[in-house]
Gaussian input, Z-matrix of N, CA and C with variables (Angstrom, degrees):
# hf/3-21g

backbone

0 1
 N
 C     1     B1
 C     2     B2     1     A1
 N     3     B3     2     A2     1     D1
 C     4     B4     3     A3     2     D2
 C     5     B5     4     A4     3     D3
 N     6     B6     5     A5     4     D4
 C     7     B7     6     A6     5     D5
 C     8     B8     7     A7     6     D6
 N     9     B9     8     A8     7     D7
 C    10    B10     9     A9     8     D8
 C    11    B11    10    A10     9     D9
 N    12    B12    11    A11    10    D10
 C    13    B13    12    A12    11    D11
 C    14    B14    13    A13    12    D12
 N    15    B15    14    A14    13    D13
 C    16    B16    15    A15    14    D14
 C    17    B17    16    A16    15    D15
 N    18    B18    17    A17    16    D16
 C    19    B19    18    A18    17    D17
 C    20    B20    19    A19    18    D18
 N    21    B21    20    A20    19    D19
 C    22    B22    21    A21    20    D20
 C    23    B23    22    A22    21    D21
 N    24    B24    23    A23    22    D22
 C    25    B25    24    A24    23    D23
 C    26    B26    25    A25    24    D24
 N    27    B27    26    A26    25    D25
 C    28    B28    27    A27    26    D26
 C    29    B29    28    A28    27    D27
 N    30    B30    29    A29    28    D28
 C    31    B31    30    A30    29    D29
 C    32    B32    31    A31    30    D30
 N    33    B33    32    A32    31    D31
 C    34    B34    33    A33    32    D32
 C    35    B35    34    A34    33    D33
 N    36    B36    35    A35    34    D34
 C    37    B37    36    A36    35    D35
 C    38    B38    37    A37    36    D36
 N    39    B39    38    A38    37    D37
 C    40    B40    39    A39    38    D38
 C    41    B41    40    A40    39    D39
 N    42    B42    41    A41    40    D40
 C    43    B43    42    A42    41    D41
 C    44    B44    43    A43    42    D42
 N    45    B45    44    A44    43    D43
 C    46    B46    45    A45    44    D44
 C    47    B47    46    A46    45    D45
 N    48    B48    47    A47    46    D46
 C    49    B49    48    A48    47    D47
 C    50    B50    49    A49    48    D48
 N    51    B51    50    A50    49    D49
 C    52    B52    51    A51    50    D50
 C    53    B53    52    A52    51    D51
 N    54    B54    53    A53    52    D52
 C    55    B55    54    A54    53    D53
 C    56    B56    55    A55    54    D54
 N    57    B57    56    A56    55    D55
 C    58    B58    57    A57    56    D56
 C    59    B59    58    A58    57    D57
 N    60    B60    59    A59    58    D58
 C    61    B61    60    A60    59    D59
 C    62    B62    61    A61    60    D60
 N    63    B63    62    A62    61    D61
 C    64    B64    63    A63    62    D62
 C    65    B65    64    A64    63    D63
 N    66    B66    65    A65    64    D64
 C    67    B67    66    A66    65    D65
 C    68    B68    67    A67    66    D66
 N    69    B69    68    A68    67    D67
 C    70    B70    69    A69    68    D68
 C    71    B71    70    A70    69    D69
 N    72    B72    71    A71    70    D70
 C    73    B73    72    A72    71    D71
 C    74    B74    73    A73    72    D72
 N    75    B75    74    A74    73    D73
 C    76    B76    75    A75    74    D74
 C    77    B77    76    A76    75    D75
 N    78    B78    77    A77    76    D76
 C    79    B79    78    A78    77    D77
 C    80    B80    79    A79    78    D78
 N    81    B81    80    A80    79    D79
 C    82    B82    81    A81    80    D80
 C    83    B83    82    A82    81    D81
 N    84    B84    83    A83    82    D82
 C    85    B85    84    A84    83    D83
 C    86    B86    85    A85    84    D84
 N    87    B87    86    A86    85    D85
 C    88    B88    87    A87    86    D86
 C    89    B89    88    A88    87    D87
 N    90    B90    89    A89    88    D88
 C    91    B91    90    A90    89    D89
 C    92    B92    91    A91    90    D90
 N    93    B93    92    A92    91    D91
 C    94    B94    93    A93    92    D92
 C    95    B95    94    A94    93    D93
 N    96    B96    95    A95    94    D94
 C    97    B97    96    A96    95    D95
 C    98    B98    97    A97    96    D96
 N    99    B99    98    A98    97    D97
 C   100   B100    99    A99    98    D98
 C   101   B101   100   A100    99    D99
 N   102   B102   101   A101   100   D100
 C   103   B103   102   A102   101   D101
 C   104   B104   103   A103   102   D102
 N   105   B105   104   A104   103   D103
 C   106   B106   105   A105   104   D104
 C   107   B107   106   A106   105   D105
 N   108   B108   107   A107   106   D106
 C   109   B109   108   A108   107   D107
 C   110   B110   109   A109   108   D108
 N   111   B111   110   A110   109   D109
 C   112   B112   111   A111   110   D110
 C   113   B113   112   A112   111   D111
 N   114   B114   113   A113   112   D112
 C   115   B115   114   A114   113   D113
 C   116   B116   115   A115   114   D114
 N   117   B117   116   A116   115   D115
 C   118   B118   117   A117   116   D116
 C   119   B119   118   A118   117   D117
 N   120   B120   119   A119   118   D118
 C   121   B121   120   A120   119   D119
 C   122   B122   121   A121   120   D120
 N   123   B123   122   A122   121   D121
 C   124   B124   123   A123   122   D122
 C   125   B125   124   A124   123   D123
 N   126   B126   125   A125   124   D124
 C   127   B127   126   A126   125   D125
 C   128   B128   127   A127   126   D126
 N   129   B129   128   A128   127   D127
 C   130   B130   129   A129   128   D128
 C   131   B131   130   A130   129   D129
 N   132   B132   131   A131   130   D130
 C   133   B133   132   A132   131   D131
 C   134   B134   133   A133   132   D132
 N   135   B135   134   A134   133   D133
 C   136   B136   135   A135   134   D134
 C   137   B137   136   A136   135   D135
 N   138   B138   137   A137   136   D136
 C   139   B139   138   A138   137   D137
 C   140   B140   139   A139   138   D138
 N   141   B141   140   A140   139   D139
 C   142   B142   141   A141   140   D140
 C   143   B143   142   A142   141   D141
 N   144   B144   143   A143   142   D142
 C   145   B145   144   A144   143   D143
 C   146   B146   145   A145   144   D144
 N   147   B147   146   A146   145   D145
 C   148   B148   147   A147   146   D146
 C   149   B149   148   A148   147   D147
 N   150   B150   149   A149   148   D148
 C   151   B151   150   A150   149   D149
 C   152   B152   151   A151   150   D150
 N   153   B153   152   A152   151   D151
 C   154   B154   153   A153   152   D152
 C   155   B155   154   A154   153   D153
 N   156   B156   155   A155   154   D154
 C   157   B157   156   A156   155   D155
 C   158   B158   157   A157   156   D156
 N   159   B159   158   A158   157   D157
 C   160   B160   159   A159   158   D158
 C   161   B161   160   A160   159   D159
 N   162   B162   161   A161   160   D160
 C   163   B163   162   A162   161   D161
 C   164   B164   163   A163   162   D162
 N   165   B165   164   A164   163   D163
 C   166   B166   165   A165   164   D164
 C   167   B167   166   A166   165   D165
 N   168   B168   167   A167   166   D166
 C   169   B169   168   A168   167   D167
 C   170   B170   169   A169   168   D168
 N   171   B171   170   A170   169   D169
 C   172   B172   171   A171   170   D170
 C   173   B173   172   A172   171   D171
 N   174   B174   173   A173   172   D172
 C   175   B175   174   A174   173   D173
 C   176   B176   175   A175   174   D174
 N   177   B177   176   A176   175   D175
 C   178   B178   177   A177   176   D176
 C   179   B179   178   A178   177   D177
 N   180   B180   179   A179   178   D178
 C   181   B181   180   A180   179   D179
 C   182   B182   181   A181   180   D180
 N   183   B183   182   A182   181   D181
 C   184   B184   183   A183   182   D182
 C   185   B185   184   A184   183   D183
 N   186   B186   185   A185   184   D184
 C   187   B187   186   A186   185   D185
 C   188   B188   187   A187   186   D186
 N   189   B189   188   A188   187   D187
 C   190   B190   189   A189   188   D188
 C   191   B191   190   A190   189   D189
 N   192   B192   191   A191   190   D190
 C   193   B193   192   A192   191   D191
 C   194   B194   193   A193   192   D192
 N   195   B195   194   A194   193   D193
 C   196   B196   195   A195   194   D194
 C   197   B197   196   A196   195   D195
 N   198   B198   197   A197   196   D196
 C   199   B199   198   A198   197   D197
 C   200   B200   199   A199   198   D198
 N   201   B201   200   A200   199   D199
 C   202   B202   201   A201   200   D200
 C   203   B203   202   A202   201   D201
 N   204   B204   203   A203   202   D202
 C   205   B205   204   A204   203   D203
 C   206   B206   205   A205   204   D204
 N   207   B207   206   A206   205   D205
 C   208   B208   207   A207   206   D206
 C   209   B209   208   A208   207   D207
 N   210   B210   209   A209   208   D208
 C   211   B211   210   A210   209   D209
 C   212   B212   211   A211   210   D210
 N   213   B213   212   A212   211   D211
 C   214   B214   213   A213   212   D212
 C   215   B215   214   A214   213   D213
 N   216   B216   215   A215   214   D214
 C   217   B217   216   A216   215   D215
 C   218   B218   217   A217   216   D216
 N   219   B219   218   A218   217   D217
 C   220   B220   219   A219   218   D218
 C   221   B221   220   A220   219   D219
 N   222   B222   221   A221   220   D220
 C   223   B223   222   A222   221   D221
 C   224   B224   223   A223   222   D222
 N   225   B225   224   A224   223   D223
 C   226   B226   225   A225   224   D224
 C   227   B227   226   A226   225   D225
 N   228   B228   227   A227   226   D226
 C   229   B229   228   A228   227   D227
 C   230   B230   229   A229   228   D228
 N   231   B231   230   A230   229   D229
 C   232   B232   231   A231   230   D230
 C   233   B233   232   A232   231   D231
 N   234   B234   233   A233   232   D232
 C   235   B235   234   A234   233   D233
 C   236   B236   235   A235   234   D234
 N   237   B237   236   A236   235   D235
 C   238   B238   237   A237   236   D236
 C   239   B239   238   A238   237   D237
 N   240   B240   239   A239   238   D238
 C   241   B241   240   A240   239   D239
 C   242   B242   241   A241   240   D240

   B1=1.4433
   B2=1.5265
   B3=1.2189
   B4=1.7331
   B5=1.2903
   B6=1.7084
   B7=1.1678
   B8=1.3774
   B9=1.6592
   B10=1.4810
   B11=1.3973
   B12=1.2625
   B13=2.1126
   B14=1.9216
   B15=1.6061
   B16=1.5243
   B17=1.4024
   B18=2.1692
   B19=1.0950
   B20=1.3005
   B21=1.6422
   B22=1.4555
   B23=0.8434
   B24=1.6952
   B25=1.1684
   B26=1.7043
   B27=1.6732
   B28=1.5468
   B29=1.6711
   B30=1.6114
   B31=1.5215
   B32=1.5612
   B33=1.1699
   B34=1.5646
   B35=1.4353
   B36=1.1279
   B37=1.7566
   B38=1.6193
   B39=1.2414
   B40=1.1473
   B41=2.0400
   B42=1.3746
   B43=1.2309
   B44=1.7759
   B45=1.3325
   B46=1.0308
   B47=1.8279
   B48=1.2191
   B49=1.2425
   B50=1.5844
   B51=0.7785
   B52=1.8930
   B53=1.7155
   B54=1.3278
   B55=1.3304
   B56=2.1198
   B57=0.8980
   B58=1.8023
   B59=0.8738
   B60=1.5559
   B61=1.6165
   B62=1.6683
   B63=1.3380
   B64=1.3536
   B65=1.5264
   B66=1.2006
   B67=1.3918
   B68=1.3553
   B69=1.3860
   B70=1.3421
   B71=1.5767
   B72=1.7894
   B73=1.3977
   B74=1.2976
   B75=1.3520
   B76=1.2646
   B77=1.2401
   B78=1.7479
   B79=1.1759
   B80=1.6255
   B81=1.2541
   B82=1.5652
   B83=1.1996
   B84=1.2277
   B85=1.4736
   B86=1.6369
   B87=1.3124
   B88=1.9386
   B89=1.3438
   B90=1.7149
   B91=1.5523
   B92=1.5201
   B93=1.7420
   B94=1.7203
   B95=1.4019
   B96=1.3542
   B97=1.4636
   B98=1.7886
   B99=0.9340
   B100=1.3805
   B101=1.3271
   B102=1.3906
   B103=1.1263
   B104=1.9585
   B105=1.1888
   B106=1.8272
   B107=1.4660
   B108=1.1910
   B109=1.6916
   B110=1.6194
   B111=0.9832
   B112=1.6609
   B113=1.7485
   B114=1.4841
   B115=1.7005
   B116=1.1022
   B117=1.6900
   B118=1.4298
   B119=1.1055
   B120=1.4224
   B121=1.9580
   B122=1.6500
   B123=1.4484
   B124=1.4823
   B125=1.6470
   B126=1.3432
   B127=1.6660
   B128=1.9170
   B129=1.1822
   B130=1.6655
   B131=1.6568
   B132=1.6535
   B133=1.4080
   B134=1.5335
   B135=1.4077
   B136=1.7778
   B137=1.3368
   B138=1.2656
   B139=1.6861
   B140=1.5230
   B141=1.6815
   B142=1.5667
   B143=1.5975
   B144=1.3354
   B145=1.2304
   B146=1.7823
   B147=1.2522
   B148=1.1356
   B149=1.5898
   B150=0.9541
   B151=1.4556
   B152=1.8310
   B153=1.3071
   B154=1.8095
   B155=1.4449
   B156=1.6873
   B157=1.5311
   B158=1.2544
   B159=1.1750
   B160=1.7425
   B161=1.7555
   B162=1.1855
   B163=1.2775
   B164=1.9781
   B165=1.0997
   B166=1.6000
   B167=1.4700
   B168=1.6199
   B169=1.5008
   B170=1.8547
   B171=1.1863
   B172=2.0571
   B173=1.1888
   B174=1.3633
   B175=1.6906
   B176=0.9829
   B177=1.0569
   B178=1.6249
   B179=2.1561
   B180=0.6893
   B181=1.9594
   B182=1.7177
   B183=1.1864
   B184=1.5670
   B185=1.8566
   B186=1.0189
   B187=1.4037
   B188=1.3682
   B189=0.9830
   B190=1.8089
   B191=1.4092
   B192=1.5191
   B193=1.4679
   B194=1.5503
   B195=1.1463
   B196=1.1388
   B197=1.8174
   B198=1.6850
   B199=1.0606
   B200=1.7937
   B201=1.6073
   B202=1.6409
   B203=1.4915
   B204=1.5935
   B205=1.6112
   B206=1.2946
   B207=1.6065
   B208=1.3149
   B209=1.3170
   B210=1.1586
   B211=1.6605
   B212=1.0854
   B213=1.6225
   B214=1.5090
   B215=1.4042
   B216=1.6042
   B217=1.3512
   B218=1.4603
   B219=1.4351
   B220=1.9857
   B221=1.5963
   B222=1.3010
   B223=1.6414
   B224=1.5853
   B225=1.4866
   B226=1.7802
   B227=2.1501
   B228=1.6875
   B229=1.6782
   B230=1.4710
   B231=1.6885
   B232=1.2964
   B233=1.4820
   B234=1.2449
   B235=1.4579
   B236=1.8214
   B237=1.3750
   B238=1.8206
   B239=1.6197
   B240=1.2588
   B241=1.4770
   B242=1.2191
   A1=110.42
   A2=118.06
   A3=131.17
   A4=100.95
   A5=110.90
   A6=107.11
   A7=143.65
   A8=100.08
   A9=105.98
   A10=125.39
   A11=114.43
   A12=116.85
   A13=88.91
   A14=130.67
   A15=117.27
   A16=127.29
   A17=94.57
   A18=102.29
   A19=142.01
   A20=121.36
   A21=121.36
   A22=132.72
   A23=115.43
   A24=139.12
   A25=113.82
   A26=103.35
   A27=105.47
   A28=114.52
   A29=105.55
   A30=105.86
   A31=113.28
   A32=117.22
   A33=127.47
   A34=108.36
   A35=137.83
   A36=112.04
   A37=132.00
   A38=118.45
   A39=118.24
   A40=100.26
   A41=137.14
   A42=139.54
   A43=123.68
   A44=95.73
   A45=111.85
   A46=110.19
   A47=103.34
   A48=129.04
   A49=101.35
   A50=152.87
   A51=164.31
   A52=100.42
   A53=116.27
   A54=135.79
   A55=103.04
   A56=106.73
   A57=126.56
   A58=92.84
   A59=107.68
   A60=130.72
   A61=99.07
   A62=129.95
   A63=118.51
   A64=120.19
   A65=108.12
   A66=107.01
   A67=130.86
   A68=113.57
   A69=120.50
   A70=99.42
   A71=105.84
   A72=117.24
   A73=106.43
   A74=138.46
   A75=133.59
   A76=103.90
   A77=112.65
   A78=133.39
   A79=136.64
   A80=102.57
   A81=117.95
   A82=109.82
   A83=163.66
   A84=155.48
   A85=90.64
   A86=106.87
   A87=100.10
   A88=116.05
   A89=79.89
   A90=77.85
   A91=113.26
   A92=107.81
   A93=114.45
   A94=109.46
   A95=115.39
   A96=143.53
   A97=85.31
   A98=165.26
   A99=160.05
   A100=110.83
   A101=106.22
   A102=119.21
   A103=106.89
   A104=95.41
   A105=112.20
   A106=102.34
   A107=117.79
   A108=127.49
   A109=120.19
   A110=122.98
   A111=123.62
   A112=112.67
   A113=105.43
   A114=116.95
   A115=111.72
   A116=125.17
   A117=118.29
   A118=138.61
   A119=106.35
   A120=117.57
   A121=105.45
   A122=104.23
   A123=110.53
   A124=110.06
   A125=116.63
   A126=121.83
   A127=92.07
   A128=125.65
   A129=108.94
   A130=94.57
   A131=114.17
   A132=91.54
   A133=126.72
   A134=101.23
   A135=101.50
   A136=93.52
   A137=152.79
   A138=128.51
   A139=81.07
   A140=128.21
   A141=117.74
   A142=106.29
   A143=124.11
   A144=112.65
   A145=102.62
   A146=128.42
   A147=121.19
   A148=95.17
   A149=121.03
   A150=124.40
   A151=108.28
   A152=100.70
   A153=104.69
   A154=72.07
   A155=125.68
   A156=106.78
   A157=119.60
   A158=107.30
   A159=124.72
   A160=98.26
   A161=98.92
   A162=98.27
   A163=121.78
   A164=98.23
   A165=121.27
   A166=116.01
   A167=105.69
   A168=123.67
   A169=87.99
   A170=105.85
   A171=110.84
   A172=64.85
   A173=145.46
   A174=138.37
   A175=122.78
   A176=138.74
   A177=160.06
   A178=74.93
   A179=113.23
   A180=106.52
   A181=88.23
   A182=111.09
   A183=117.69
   A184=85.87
   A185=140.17
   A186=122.08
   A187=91.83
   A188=125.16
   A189=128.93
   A190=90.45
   A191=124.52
   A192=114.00
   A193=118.61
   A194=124.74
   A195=113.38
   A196=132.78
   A197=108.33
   A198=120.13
   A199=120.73
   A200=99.33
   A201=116.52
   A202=101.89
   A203=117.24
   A204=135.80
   A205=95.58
   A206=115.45
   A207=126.41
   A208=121.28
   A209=119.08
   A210=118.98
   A211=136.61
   A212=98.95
   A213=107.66
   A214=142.77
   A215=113.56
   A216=111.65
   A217=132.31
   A218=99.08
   A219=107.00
   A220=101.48
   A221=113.78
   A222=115.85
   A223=123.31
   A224=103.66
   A225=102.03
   A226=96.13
   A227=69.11
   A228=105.79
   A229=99.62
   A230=142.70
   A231=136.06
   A232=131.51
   A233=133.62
   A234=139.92
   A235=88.45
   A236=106.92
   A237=113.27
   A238=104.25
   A239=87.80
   A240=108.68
   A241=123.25
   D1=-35.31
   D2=173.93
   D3=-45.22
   D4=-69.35
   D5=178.13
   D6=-38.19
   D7=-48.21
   D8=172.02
   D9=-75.90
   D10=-18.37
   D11=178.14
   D12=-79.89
   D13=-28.23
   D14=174.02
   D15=-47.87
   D16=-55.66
   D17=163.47
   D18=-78.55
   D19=-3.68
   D20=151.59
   D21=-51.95
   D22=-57.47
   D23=-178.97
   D24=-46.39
   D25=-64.64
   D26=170.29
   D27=-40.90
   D28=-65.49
   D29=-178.01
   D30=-32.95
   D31=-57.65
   D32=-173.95
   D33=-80.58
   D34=-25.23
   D35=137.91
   D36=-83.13
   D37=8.35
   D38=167.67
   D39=-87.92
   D40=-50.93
   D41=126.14
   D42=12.97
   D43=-65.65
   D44=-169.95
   D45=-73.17
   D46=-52.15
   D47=175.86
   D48=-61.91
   D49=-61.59
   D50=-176.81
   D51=-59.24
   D52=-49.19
   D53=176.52
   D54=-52.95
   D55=-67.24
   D56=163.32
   D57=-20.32
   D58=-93.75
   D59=-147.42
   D60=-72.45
   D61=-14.11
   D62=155.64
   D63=-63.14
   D64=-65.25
   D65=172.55
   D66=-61.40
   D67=1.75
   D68=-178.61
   D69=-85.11
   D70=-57.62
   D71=177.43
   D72=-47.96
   D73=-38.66
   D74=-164.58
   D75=-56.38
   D76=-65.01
   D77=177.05
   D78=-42.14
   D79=3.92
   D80=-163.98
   D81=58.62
   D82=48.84
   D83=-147.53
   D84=-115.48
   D85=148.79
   D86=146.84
   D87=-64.64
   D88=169.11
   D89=-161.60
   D90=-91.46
   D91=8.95
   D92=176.88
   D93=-80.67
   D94=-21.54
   D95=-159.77
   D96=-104.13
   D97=-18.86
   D98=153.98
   D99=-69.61
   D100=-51.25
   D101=-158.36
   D102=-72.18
   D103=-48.08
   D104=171.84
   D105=-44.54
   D106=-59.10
   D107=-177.36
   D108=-69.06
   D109=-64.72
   D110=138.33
   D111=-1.93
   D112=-84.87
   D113=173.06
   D114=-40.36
   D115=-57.22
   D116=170.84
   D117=-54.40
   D118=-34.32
   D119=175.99
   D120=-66.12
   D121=-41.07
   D122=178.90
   D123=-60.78
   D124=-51.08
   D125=-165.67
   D126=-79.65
   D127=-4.60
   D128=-169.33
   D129=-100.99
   D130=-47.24
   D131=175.04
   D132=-93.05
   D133=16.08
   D134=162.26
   D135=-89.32
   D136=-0.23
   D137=-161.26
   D138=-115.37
   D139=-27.25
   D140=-178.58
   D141=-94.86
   D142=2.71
   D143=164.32
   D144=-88.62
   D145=-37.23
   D146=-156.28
   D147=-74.54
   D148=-21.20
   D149=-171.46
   D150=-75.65
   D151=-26.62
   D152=-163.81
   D153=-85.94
   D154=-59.19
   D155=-177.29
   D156=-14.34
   D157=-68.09
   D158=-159.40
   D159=-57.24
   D160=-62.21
   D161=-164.42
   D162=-53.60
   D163=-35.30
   D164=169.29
   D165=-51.03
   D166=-47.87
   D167=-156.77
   D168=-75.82
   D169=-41.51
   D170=-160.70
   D171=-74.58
   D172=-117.37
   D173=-155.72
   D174=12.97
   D175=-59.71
   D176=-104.15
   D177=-151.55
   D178=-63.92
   D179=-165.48
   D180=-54.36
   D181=-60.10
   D182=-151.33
   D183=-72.02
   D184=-35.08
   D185=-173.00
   D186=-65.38
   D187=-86.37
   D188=-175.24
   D189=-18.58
   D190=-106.23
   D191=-162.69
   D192=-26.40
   D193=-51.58
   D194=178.53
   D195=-66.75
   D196=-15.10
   D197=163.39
   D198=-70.94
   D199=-37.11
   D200=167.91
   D201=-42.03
   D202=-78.56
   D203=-176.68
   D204=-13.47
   D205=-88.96
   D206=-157.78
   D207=-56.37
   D208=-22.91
   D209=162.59
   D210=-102.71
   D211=1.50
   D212=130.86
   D213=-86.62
   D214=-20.59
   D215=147.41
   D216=-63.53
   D217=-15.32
   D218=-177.76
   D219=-65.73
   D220=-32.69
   D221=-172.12
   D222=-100.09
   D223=5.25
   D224=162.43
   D225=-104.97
   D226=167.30
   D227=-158.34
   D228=-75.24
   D229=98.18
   D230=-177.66
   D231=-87.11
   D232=101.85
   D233=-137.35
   D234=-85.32
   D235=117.98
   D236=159.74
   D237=-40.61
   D238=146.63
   D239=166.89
   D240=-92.17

């Protein structure tokens, strides 16, 4: 699953980045001034993909641990109340 949110993430700032520098070219812009904007679209949704990473991955940890817990509580001995 790591693998595949890496390679999303890249795809969709490489996207993002191509997307820029299109509209930059469209725009007549220089091309340092494309290029600056381009880099940024690329570095903003790699820093918001790495973040959904993160957030997904603790998800995904804490379900497991918490699936562990309960089937380890299924197998101790529970005294009536």
């Amino acid at each position: 699953m790591r693998r595949l949110l890496v390679r999303m993430t890249l795809t969709a700032a490489l996207l993002a980045a191509l997307l820029a520098a299109g509209i930059g070219a469209a725009s007549k812009l220089s091309w340092s001034v494309t290029l600056l904007r381009a880099s940024l679209a690329f570095g903003i949704v790699a820093v918001a993909g790495a973040g959904v990473g993160l957030v997904l991955m603790r998800t995904a940890l804490r379900r497991y641990y918490e699936r562990g817990r309960v089937t380890h509580a299924a197998g101790r001995a529970r005294a009536d109340r």
